[in-house]
Each structure stands twice: as C-alpha cells, then as structure tokens.
Gaussian input, Z-matrix of N, CA and C with variables (Angstrom, degrees):
# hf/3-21g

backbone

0 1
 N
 C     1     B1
 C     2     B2     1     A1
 N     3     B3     2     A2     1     D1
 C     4     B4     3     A3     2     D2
 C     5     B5     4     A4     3     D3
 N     6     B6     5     A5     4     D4
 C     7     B7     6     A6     5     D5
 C     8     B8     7     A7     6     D6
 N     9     B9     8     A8     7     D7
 C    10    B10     9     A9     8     D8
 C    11    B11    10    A10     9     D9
 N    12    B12    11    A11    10    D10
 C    13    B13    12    A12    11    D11
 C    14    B14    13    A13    12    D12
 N    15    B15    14    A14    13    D13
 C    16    B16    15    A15    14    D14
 C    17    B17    16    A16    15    D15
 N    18    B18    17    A17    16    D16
 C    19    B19    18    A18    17    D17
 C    20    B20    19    A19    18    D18
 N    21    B21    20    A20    19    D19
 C    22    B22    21    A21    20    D20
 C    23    B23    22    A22    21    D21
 N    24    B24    23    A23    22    D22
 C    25    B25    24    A24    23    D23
 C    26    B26    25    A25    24    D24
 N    27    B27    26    A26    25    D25
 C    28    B28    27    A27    26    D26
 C    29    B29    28    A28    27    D27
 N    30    B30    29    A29    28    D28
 C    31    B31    30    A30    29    D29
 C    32    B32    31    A31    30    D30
 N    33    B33    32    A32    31    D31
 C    34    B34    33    A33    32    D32
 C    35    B35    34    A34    33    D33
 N    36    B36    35    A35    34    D34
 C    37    B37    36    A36    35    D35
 C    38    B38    37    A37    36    D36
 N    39    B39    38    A38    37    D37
 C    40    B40    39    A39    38    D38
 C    41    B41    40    A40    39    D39
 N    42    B42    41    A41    40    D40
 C    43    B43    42    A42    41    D41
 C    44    B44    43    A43    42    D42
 N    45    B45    44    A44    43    D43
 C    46    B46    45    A45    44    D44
 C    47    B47    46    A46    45    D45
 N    48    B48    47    A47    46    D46
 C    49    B49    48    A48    47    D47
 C    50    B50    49    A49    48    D48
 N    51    B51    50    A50    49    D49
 C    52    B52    51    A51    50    D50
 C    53    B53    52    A52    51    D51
 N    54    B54    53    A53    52    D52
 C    55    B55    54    A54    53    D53
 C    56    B56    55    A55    54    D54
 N    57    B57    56    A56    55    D55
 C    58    B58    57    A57    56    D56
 C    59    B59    58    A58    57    D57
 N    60    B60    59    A59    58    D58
 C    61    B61    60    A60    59    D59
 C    62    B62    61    A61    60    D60
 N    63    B63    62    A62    61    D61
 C    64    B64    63    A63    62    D62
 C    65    B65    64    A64    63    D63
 N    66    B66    65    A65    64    D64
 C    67    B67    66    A66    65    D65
 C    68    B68    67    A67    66    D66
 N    69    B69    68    A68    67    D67
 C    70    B70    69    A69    68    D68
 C    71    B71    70    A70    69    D69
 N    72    B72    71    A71    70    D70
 C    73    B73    72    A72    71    D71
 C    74    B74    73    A73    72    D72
 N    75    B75    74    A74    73    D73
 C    76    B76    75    A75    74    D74
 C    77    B77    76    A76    75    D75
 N    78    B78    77    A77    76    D76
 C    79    B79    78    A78    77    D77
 C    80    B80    79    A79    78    D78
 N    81    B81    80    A80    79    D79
 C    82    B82    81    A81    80    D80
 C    83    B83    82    A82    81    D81
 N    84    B84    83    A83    82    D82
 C    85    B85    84    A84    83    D83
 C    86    B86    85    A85    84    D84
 N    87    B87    86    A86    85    D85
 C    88    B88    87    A87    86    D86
 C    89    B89    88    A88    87    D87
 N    90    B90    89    A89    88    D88
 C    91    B91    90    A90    89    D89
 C    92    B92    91    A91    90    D90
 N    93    B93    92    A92    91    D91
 C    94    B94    93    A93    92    D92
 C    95    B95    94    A94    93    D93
 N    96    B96    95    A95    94    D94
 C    97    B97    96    A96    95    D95
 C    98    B98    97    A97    96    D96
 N    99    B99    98    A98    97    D97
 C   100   B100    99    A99    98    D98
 C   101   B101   100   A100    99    D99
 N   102   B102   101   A101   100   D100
 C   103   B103   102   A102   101   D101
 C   104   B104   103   A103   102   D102
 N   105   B105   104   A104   103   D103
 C   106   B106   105   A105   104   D104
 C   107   B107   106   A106   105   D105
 N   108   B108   107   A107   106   D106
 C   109   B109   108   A108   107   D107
 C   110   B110   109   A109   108   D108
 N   111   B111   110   A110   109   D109
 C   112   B112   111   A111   110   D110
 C   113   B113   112   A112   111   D111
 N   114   B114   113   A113   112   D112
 C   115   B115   114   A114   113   D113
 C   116   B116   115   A115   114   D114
 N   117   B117   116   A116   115   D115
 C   118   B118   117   A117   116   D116
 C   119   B119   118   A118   117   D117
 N   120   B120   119   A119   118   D118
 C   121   B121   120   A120   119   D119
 C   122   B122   121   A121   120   D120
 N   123   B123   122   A122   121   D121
 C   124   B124   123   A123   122   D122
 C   125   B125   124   A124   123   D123
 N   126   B126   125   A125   124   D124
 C   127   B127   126   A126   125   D125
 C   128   B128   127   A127   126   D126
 N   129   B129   128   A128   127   D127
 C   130   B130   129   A129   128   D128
 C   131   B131   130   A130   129   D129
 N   132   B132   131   A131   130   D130
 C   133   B133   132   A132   131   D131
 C   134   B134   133   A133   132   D132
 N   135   B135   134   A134   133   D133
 C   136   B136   135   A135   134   D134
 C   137   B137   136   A136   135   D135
 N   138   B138   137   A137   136   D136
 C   139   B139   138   A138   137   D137
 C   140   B140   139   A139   138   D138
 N   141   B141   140   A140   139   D139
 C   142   B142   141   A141   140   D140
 C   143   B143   142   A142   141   D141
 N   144   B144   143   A143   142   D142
 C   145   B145   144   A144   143   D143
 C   146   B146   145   A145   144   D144
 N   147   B147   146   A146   145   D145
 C   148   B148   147   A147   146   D146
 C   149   B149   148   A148   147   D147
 N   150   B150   149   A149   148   D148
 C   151   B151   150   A150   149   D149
 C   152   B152   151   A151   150   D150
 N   153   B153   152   A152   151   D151
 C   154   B154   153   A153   152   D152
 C   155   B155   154   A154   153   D153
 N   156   B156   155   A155   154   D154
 C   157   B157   156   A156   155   D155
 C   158   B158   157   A157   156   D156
 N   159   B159   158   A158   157   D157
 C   160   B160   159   A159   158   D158
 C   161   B161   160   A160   159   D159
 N   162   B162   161   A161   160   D160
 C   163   B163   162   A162   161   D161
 C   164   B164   163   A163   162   D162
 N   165   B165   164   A164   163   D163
 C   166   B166   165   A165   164   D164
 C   167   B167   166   A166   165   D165
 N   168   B168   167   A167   166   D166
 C   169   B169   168   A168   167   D167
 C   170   B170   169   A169   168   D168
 N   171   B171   170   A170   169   D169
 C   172   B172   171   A171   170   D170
 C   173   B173   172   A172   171   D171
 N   174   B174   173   A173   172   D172
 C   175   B175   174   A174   173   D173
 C   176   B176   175   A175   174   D174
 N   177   B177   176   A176   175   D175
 C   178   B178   177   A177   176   D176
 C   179   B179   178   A178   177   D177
 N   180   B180   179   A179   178   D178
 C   181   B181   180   A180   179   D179
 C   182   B182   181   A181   180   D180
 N   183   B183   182   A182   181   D181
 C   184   B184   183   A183   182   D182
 C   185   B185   184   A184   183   D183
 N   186   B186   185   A185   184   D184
 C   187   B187   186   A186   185   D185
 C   188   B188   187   A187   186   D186
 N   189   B189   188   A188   187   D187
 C   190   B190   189   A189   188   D188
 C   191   B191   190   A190   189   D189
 N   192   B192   191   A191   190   D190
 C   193   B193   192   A192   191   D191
 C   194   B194   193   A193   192   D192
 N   195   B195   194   A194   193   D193
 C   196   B196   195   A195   194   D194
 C   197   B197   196   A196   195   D195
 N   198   B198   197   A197   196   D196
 C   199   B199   198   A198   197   D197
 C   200   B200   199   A199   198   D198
 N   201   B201   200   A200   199   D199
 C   202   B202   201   A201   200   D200
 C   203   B203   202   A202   201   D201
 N   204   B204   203   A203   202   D202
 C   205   B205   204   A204   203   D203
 C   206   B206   205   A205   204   D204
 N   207   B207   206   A206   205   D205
 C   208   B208   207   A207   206   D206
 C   209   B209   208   A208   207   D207
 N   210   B210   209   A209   208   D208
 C   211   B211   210   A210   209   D209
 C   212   B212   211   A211   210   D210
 N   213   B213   212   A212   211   D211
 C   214   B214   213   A213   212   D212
 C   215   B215   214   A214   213   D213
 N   216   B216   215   A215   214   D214
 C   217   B217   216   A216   215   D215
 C   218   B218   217   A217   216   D216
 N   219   B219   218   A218   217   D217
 C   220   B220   219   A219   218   D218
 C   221   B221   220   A220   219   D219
 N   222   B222   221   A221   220   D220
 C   223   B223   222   A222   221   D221
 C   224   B224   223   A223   222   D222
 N   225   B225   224   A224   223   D223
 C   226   B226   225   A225   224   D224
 C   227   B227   226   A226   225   D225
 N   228   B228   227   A227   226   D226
 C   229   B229   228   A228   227   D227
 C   230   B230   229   A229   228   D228
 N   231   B231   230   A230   229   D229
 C   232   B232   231   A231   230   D230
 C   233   B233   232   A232   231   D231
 N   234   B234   233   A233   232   D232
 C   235   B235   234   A234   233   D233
 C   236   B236   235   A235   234   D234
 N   237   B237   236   A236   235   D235
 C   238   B238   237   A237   236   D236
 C   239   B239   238   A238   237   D237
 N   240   B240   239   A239   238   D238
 C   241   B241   240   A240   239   D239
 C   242   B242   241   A241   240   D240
 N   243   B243   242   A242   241   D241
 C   244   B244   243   A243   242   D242
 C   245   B245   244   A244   243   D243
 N   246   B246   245   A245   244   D244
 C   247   B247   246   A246   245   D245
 C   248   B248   247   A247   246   D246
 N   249   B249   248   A248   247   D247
 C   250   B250   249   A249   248   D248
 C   251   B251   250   A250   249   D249
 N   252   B252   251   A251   250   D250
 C   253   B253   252   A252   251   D251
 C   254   B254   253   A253   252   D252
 N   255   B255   254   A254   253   D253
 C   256   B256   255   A255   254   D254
 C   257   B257   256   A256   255   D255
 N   258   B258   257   A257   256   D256
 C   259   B259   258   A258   257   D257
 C   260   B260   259   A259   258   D258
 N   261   B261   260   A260   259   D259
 C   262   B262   261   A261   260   D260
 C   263   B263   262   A262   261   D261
 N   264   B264   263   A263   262   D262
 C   265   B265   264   A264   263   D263
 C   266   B266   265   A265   264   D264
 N   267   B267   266   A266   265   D265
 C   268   B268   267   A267   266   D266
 C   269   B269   268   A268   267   D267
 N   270   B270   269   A269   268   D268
 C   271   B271   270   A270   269   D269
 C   272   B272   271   A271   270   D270
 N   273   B273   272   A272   271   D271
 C   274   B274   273   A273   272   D272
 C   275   B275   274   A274   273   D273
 N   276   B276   275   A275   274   D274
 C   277   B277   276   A276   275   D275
 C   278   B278   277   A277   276   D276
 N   279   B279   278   A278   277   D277
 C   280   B280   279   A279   278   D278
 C   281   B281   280   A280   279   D279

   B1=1.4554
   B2=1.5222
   B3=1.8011
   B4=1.2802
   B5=1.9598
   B6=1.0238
   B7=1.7332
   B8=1.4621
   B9=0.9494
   B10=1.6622
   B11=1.4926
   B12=1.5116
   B13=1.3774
   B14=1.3834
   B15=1.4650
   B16=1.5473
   B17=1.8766
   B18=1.6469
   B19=0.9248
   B20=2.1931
   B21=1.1045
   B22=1.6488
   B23=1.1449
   B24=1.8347
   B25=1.1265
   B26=2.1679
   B27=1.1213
   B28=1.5513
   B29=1.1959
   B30=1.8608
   B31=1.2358
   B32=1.7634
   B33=1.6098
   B34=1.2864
   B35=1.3703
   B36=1.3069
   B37=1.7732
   B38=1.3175
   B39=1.3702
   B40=1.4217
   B41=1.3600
   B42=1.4679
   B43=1.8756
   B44=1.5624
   B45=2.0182
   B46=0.8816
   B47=1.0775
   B48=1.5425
   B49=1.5224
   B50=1.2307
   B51=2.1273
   B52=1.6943
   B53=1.3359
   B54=1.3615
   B55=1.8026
   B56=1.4256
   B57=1.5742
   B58=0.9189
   B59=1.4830
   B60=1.3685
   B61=1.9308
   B62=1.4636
   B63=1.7204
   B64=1.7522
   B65=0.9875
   B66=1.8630
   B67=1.5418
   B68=1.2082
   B69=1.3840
   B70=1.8483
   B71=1.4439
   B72=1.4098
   B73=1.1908
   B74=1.8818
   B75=1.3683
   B76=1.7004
   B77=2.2993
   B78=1.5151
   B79=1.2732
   B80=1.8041
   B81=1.1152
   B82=1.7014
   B83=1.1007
   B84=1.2230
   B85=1.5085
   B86=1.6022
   B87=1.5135
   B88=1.2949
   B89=1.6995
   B90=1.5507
   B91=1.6608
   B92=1.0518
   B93=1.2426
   B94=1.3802
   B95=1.9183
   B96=1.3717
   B97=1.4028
   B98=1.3419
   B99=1.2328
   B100=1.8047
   B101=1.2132
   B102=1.9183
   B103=0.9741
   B104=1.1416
   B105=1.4314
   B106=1.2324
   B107=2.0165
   B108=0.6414
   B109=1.6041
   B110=1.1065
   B111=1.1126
   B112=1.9233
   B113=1.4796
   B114=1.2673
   B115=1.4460
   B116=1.1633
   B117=1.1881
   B118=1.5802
   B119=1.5738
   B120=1.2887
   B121=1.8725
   B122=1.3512
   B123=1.2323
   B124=1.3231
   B125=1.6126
   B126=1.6118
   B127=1.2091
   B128=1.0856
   B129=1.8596
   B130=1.2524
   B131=1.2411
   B132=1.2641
   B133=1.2530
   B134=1.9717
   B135=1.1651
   B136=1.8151
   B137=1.1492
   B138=1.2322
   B139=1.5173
   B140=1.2756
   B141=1.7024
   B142=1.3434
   B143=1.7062
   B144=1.2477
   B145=1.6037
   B146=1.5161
   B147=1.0070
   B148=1.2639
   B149=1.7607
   B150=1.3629
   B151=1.5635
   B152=1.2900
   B153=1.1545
   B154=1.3910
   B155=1.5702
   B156=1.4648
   B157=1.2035
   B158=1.8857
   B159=1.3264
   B160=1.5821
   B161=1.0340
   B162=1.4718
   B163=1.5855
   B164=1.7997
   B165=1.2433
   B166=1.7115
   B167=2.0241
   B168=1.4011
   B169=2.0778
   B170=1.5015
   B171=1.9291
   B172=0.9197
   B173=1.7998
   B174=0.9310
   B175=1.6088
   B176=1.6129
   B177=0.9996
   B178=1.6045
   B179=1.7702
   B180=1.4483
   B181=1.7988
   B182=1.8464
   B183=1.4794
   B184=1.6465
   B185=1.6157
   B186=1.3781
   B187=1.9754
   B188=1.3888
   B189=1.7417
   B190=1.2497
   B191=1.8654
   B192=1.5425
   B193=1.6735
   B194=1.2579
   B195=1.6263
   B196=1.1968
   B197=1.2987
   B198=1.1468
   B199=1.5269
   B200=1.8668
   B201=1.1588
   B202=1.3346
   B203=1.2768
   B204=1.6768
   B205=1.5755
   B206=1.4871
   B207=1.1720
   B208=1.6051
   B209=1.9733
   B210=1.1190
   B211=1.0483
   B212=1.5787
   B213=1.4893
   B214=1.4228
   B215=1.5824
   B216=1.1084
   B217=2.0049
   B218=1.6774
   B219=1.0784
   B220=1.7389
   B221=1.6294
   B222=1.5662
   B223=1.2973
   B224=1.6946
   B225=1.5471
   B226=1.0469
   B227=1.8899
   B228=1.2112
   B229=1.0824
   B230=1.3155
   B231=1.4625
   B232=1.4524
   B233=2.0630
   B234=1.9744
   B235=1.2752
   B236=1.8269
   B237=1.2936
   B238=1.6844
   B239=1.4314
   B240=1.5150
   B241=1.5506
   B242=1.2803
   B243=1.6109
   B244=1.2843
   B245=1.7493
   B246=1.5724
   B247=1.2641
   B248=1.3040
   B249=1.8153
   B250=1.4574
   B251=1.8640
   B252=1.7436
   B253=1.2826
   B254=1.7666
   B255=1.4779
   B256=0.8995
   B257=0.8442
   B258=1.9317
   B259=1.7706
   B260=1.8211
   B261=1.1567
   B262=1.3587
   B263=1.1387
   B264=1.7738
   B265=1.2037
   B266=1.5595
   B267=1.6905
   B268=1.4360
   B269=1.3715
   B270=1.3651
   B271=1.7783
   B272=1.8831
   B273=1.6731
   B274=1.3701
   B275=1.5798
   B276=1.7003
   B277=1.4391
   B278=1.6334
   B279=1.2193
   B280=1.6040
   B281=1.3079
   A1=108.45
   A2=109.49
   A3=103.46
   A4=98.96
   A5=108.20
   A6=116.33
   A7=112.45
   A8=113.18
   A9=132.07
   A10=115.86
   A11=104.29
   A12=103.48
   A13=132.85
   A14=132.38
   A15=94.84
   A16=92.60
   A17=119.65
   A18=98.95
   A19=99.72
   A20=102.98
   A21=112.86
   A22=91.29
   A23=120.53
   A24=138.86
   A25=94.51
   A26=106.91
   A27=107.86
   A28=128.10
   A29=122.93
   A30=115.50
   A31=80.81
   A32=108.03
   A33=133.91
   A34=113.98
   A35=115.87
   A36=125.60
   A37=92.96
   A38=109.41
   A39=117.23
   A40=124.31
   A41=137.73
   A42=155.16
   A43=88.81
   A44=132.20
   A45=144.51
   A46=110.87
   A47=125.31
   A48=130.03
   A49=101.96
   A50=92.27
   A51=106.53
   A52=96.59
   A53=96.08
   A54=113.91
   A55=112.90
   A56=111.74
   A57=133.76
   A58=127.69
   A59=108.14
   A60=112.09
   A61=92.63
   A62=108.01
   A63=112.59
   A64=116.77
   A65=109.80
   A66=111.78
   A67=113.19
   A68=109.66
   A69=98.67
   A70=96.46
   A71=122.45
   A72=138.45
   A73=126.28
   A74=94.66
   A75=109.75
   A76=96.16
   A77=101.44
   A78=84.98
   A79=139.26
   A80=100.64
   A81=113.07
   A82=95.55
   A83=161.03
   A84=150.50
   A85=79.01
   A86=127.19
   A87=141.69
   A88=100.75
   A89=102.89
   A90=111.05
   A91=126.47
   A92=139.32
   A93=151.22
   A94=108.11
   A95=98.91
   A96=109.44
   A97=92.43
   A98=124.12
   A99=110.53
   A100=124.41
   A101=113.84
   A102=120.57
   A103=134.07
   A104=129.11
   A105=119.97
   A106=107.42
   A107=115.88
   A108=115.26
   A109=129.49
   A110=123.71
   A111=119.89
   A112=125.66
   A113=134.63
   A114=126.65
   A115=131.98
   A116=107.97
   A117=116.72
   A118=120.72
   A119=95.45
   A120=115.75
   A121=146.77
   A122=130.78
   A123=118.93
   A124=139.46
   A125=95.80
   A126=96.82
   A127=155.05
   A128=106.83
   A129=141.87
   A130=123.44
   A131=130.58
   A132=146.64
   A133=101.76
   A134=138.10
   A135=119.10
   A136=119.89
   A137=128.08
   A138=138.51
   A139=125.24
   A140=103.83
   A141=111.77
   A142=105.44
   A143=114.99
   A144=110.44
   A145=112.88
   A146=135.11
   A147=117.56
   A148=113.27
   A149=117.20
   A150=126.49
   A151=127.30
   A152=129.79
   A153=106.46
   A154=101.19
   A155=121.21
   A156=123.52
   A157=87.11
   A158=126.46
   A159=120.86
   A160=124.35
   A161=141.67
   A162=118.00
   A163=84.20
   A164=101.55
   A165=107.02
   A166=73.27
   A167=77.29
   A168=115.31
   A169=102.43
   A170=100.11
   A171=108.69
   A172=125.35
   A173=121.84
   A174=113.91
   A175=111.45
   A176=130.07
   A177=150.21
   A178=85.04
   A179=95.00
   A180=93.90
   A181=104.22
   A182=115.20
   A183=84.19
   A184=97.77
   A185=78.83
   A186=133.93
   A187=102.27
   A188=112.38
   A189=117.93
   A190=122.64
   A191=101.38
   A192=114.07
   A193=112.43
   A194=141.71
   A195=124.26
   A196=120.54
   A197=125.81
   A198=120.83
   A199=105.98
   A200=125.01
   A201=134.76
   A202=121.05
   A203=116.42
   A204=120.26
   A205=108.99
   A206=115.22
   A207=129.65
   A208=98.26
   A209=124.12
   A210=115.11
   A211=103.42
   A212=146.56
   A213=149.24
   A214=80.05
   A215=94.96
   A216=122.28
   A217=115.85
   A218=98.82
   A219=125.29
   A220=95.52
   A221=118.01
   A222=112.37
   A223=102.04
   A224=118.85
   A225=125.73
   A226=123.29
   A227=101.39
   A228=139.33
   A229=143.55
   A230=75.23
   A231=102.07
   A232=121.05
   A233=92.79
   A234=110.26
   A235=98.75
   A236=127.43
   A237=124.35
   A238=100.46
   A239=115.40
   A240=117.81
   A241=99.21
   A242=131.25
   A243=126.69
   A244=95.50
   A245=101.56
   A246=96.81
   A247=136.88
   A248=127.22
   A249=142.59
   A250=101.88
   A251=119.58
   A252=117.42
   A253=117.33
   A254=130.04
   A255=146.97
   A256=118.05
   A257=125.66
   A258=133.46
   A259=97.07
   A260=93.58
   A261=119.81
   A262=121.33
   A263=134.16
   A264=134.91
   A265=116.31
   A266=111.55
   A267=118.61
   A268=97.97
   A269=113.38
   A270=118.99
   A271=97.11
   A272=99.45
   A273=92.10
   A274=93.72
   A275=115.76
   A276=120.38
   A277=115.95
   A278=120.71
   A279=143.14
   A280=99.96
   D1=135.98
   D2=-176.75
   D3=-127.66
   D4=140.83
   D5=171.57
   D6=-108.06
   D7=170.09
   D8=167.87
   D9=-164.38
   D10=120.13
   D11=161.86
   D12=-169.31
   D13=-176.46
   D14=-163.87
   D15=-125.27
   D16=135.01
   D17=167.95
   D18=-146.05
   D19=-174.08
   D20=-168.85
   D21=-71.22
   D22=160.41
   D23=-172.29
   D24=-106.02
   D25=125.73
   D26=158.02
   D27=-107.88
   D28=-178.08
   D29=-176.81
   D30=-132.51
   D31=159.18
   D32=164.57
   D33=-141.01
   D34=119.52
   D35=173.43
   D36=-94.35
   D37=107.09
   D38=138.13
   D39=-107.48
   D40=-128.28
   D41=170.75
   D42=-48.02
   D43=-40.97
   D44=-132.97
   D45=-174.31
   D46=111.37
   D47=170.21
   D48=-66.18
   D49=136.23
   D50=168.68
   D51=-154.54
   D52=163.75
   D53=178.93
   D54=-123.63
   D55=136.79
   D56=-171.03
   D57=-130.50
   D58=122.66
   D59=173.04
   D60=-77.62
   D61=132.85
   D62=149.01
   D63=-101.12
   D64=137.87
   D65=177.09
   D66=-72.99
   D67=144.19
   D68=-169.24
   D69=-87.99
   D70=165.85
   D71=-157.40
   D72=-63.64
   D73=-31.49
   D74=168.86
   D75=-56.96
   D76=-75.46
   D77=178.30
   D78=-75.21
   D79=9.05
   D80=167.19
   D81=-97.08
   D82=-6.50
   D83=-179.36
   D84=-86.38
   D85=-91.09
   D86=175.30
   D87=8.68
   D88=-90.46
   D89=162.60
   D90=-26.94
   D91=-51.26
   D92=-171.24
   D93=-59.22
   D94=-39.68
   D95=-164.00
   D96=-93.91
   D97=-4.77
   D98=165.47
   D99=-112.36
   D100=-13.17
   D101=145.08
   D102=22.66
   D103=-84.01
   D104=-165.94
   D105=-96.29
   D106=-12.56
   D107=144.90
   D108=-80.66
   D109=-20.87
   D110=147.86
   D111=-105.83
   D112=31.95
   D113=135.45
   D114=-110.45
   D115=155.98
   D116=179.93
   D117=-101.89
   D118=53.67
   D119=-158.13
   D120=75.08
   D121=-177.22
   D122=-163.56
   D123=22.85
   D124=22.06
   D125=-167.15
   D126=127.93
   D127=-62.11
   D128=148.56
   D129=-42.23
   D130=124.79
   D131=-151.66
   D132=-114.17
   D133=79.24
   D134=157.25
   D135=-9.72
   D136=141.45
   D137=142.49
   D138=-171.30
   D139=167.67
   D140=-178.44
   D141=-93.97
   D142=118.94
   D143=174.55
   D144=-93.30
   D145=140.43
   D146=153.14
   D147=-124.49
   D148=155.45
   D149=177.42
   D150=-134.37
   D151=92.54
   D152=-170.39
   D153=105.85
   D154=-129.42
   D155=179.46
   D156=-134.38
   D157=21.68
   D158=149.78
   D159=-63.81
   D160=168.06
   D161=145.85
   D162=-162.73
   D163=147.13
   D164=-152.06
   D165=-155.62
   D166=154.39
   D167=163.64
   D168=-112.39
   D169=117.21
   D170=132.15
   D171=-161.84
   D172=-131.66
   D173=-172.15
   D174=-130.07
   D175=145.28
   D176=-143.32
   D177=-108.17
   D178=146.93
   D179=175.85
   D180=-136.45
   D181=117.22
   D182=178.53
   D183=-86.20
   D184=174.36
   D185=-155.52
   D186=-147.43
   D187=115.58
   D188=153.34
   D189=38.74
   D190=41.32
   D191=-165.93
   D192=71.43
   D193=4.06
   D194=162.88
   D195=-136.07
   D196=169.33
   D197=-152.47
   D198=-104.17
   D199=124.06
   D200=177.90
   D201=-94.87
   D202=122.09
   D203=179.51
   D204=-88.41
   D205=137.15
   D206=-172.25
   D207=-81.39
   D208=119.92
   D209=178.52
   D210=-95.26
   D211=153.95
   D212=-165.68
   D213=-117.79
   D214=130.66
   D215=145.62
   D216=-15.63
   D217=-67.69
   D218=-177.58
   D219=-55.74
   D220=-56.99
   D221=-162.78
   D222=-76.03
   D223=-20.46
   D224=-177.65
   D225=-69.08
   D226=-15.18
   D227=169.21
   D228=-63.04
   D229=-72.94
   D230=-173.46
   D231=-74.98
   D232=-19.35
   D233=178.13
   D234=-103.54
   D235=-10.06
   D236=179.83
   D237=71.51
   D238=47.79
   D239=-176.55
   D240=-100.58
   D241=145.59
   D242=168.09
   D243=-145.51
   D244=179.78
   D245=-178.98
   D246=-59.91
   D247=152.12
   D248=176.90
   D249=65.24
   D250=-2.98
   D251=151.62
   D252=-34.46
   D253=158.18
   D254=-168.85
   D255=-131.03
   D256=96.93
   D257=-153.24
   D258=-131.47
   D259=146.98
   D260=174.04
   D261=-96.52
   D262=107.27
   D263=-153.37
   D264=-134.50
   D265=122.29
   D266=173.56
   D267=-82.01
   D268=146.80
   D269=164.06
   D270=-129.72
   D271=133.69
   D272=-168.35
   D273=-128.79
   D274=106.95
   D275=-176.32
   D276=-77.77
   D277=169.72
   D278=-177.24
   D279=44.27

C-alpha cells in the first residue's frame, strides 16, 4: 500500500521535542483498516516516508484516531521545514 498527501508540519514538547506530519483522516482510516497486518505492535505502523527529495524509515504512531509521521531533525533540515509549513508526503508500506 502506497499514500500521498499533503499536510502542515507540527511541534509537540514532551521528555523531548519532536515534529510531526498528521495523516489526515481519509488516509488514517485507509491505515487503520490494514492495521493489523502492518504493525509490528503496539500500534506503530513501519514505513518508508519520503519529502522533498529525502526518504528515511520510520514508524507511524496513532493520535486521537489518526496516525502521526515522526519527522527526523536531519530530514527537517535537510528539506528547510519548520513549523505549521505545508509538505507533501509519500508513505510506502511492507
């Protein structure tokens, strides 16, 4: 399964500041229903993201019924993304 879509970049202070793309709800429903054939527990979903001309591994977390992409520093960077920016995102499952 492959997605695309474009949504705002956020920030969350928790133990550790991180930034996160949310999948908007048409494609977290999508996810949700494959769910349990694509995680490897607790939840968390694998994938290949790509942004820009990045493309990095990592794992999907839900949030409040929808699923949140972890953005990395490096990729944050490396594309000049900062917060409530507006990114366009492949997610590439199994």
């Amino acid at each position: 399964m492959n997605l695309k879509f474009s949504a705002e970049v956020i920030y969350w202070r928790g133990p550790a500041p991180f930034y996160f793309v949310p999948v908007p709800e048409a494609q977290s429903a999508k996810i949700k229903a494959e769910a349990s054939r694509l995680t490897y527990g607790w939840g968390v979903i694998p994938v290949t993201v790509k942004i820009g001309k990045t493309e990095f591994t990592t794992s999907l977390f839900p949030k409040n019924g929808l699923y949140m992409v972890p953005v990395k520093n490096a990729v944050r960077f490396a594309e000049d993304l900062e917060v409530d920016d507006l990114v366009s995102i492949s997610l590439k499952f199994g």
